[in-house]
C-alpha positions in Angstrom: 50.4 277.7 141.0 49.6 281.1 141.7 46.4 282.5 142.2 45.1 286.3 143.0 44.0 286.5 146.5 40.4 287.5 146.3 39.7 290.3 149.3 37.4 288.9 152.2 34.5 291.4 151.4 34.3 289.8 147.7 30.9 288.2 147.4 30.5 285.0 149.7 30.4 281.9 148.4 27.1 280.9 151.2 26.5 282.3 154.5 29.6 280.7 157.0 27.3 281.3 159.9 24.5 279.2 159.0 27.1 276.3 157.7 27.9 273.3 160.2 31.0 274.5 162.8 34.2 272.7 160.9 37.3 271.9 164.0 40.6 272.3 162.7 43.3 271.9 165.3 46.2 274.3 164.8 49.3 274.1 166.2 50.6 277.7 167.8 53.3 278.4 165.8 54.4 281.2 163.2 54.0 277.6 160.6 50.4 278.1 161.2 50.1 281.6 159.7 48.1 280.7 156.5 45.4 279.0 158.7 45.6 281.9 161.3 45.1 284.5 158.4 42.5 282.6 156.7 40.4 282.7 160.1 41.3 286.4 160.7 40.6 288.1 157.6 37.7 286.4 156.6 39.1 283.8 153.7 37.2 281.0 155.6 33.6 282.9 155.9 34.3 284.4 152.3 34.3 280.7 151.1 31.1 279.7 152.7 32.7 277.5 155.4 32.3 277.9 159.2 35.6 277.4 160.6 36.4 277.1 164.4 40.5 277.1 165.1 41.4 274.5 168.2 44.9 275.7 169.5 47.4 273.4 170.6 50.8 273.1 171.4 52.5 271.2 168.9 51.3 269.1 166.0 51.4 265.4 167.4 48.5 267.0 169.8 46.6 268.1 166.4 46.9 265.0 165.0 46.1 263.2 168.1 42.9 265.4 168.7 42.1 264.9 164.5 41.9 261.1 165.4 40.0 261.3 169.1 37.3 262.9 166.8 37.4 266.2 168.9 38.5 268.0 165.3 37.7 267.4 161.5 41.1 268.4 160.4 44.6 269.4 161.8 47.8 270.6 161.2 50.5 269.0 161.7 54.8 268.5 160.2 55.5 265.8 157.7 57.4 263.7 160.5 53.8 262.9 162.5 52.5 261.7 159.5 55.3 259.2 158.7 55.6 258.2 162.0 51.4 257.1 161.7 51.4 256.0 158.4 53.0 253.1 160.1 50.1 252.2 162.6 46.8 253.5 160.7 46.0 254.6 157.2 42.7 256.3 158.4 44.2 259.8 157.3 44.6 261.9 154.6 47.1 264.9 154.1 45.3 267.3 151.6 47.8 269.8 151.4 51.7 271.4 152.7 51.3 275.4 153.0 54.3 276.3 154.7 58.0 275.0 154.6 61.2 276.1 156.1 64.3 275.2 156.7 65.3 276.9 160.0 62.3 276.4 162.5 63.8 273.6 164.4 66.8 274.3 167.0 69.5 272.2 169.3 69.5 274.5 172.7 71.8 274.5 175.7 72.3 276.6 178.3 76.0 276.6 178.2 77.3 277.2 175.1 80.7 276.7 176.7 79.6 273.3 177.5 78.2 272.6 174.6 79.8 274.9 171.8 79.2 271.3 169.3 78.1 268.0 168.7 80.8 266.4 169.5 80.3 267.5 173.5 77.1 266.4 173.9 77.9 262.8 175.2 75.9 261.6 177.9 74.2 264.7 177.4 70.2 264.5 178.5 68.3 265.8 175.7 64.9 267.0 175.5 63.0 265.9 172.4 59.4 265.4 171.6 59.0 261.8 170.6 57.5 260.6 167.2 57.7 264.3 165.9 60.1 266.3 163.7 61.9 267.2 167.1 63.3 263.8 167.0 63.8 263.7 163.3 65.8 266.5 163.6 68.4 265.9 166.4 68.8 262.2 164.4 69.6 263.8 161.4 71.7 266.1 162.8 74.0 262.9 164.0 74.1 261.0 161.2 75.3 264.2 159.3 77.8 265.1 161.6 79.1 261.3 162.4 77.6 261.3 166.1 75.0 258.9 165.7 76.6 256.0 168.0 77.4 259.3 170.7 75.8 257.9 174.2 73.7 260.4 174.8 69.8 259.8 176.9 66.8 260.6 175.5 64.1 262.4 177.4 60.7 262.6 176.0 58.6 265.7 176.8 55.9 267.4 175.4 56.2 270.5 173.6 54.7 272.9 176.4 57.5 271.1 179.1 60.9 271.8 176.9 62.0 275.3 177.9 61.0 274.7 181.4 63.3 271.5 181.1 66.3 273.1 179.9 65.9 276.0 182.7 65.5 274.1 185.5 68.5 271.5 184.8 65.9 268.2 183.6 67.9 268.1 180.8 71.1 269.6 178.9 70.2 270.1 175.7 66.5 270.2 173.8 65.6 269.7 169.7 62.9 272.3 169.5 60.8 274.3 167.0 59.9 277.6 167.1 58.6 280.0 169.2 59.9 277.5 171.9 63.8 278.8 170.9 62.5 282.4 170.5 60.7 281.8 174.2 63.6 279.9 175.8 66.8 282.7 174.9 63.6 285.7 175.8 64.0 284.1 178.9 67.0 283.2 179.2 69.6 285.2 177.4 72.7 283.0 178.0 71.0 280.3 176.0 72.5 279.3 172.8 71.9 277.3 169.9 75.0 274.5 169.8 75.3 274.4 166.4 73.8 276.2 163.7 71.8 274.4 161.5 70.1 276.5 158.9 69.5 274.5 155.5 69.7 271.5 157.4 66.6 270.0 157.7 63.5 271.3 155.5 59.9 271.1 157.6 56.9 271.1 155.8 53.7 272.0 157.9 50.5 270.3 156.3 46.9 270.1 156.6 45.4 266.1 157.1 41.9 265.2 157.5 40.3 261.8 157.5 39.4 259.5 155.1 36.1 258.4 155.6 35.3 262.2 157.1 31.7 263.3 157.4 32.9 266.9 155.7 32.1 267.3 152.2 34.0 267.2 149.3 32.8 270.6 148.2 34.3 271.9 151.7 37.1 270.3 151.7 38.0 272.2 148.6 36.8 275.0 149.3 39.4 275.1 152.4 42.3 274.5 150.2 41.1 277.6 148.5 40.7 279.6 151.4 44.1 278.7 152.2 45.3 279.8 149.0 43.8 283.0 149.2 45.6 283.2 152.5 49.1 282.6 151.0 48.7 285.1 148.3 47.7 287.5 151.0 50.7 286.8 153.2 53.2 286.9 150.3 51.1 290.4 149.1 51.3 292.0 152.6 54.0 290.3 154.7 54.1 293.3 157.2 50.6 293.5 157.7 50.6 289.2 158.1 53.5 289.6 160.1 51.7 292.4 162.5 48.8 289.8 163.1 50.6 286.8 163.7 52.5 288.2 166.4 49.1 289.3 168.2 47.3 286.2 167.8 50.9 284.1 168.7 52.2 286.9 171.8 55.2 287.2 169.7 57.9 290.0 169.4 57.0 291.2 166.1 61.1 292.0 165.6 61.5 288.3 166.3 59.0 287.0 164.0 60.3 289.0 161.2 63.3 287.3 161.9 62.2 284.0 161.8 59.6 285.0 158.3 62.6 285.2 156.5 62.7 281.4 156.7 59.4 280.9 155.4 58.2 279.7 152.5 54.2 280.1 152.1 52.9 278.0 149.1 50.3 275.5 148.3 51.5 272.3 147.6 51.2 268.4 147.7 54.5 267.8 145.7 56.6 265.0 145.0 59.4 266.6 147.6 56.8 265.8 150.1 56.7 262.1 149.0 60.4 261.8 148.6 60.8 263.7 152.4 57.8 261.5 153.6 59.8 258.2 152.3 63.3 259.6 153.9 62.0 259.8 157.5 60.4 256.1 156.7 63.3 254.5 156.0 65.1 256.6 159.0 62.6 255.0 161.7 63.2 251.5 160.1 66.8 251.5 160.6 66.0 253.0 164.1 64.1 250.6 165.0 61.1 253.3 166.1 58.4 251.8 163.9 57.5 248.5 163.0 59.0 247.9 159.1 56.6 245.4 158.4 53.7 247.9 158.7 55.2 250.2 155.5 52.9 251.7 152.9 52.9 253.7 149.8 53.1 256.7 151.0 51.2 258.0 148.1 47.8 256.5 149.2 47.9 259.4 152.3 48.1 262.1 149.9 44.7 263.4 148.1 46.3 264.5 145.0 43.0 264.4 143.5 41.1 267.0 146.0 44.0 269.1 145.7 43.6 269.3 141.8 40.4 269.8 141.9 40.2 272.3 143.9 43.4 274.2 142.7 41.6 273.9 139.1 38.3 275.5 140.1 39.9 278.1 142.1 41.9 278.7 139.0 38.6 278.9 137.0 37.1 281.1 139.2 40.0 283.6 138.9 40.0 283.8 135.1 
């Protein structure tokens, strides 16, 4: 569905100032642009709402923060919600608004060393547990027949990777961007040990709670925000693409790089069902979550909000 940005000094849906302060914890990474957008050229205030961005590193922190009740929403990749649908069904996911299928990286230092998968035994490598980091390197295993490799796992936090793989902690890490962009700025001799483009598509998504104070009239009304945020972006990728790389410290030459890989639409599709059910299944047979504990993975998606609100913003455009 596509839908005419309106521009942030259309008439205001209510004053965003005088409207109670809404947390939404956003994870700093080019996957966040629609939210970052949305904040910065006024999509949020134009819809009435009164948005205030928490920045973390990493979405298993946003979703952690969502459920420690220091936010009211947060962003976060299709594998952190799998991994909790198996522990709490408190959540929601009201939206996807990004996907791509090269953001995540397998990095060495020595790409003599490790020039493919088939050198990484007893390799230590750096992934960040319960997240798409670990979903990643698994799936990158199966596919290439490595999956019964020796290899040991060491579990850092997002923040922690490049600083691993520098200083010798580890040999290899499973990281998503900017952490790859940061790690070979830094250290040139740095190497991907395989590529992996159209590997692995990640889907970056928006999840509230259930039983949330916010209204449903705000709720909505930040899916349509976001909307007007994606129809920006994909109207004036430079201009996005200058922005982003302010608020994120980014080389814009870099980011452009990496934008190629993007994909900025508003969804909540059956591809993120079938994805979502994947990775389930994937964490049963590893033995990561407990099987018993499965749900339909259709009761954590608010297909109704997301109509509605894609239908009024529809009306409202007509």
């Amino acid at each position: 569905m596509l839908i005419s940005a309106c521009q942030p000094n259309a008439s205001v849906k209510g004053d965003g100032q005088k409207s109670p302060i809404i947390k939404i914890a956003v994870s700093n990474t080019p996957l966040s642009s629609p939210i970052f957008i949305a904040d910065k050229k006024g999509f949020f205030k134009q819809h009435g709402l009164n948005i205030q961005l928490v920045r973390e590193d990493g979405g298993v922190k946003c979703f952690n923060e969502l459920m420690e009740g220091n936010v009211d929403f947060a962003t976060t990749s299709e594998s952190v919600v799998m991994f909790n649908s198996f522990y709490r069904s408190d959540f929601i996911v009201l939206a996807s608004f990004v996907e791509s299928d090269n953001d995540l990286k397998l990095l060495s230092m020595s790409s003599k060393k490790f020039n493919d998968l088939a050198a990484i035994s007893n390799a230590k490598v750096g992934i960040v547990k319960s997240s798409a980091s670990e979903f990643f390197f698994d799936s990158l295993l199966m596919l290439y027949h490595q999956q019964d490799t020796q290899i040991e796992r060491v579990y850092l936090k997002p923040n922690q990777m490049v600083q691993a793989l520098q200083q010798g902690e580890v040999d290899l890490i499973s990281a998503w961007e900017p952490f790859p962009y940061q790690l070979i700025k830094e250290s040139p001799q740095a190497s991907q040990v395989i590529g992996t483009k159209g590997l692995y598509n990640l889907s970056f998504n928006i999840v509230g709670l259930k039983n949330s104070s916010i209204k449903t009239k705000d709720k909505q009304s930040i899916l349509q925000a976001l909307s007007d945020a994606i129809n920006y972006i994909n109207e004036n990728p430079e201009d996005s693409q200058i922005l982003i790389s302010q608020i994120l410290n980014m080389d814009k030459i870099q980011l452009s790089y990496l934008w190629r890989d993007y994909a900025f639409r508003l969804t909540l599709s059956n591809a993120l069902v079938s994805n979502l059910q994947l990775q389930s299944q994937w964490a049963i047979d590893r033995a990561l979550v407990p099987k018993d504990n499965r749900i339909d993975i259709r009761q954590i998606l608010d297909r109704q909000l997301f109509e509605s609100a894609m239908n009024e913003h529809t009306d409202e455009h007509q």
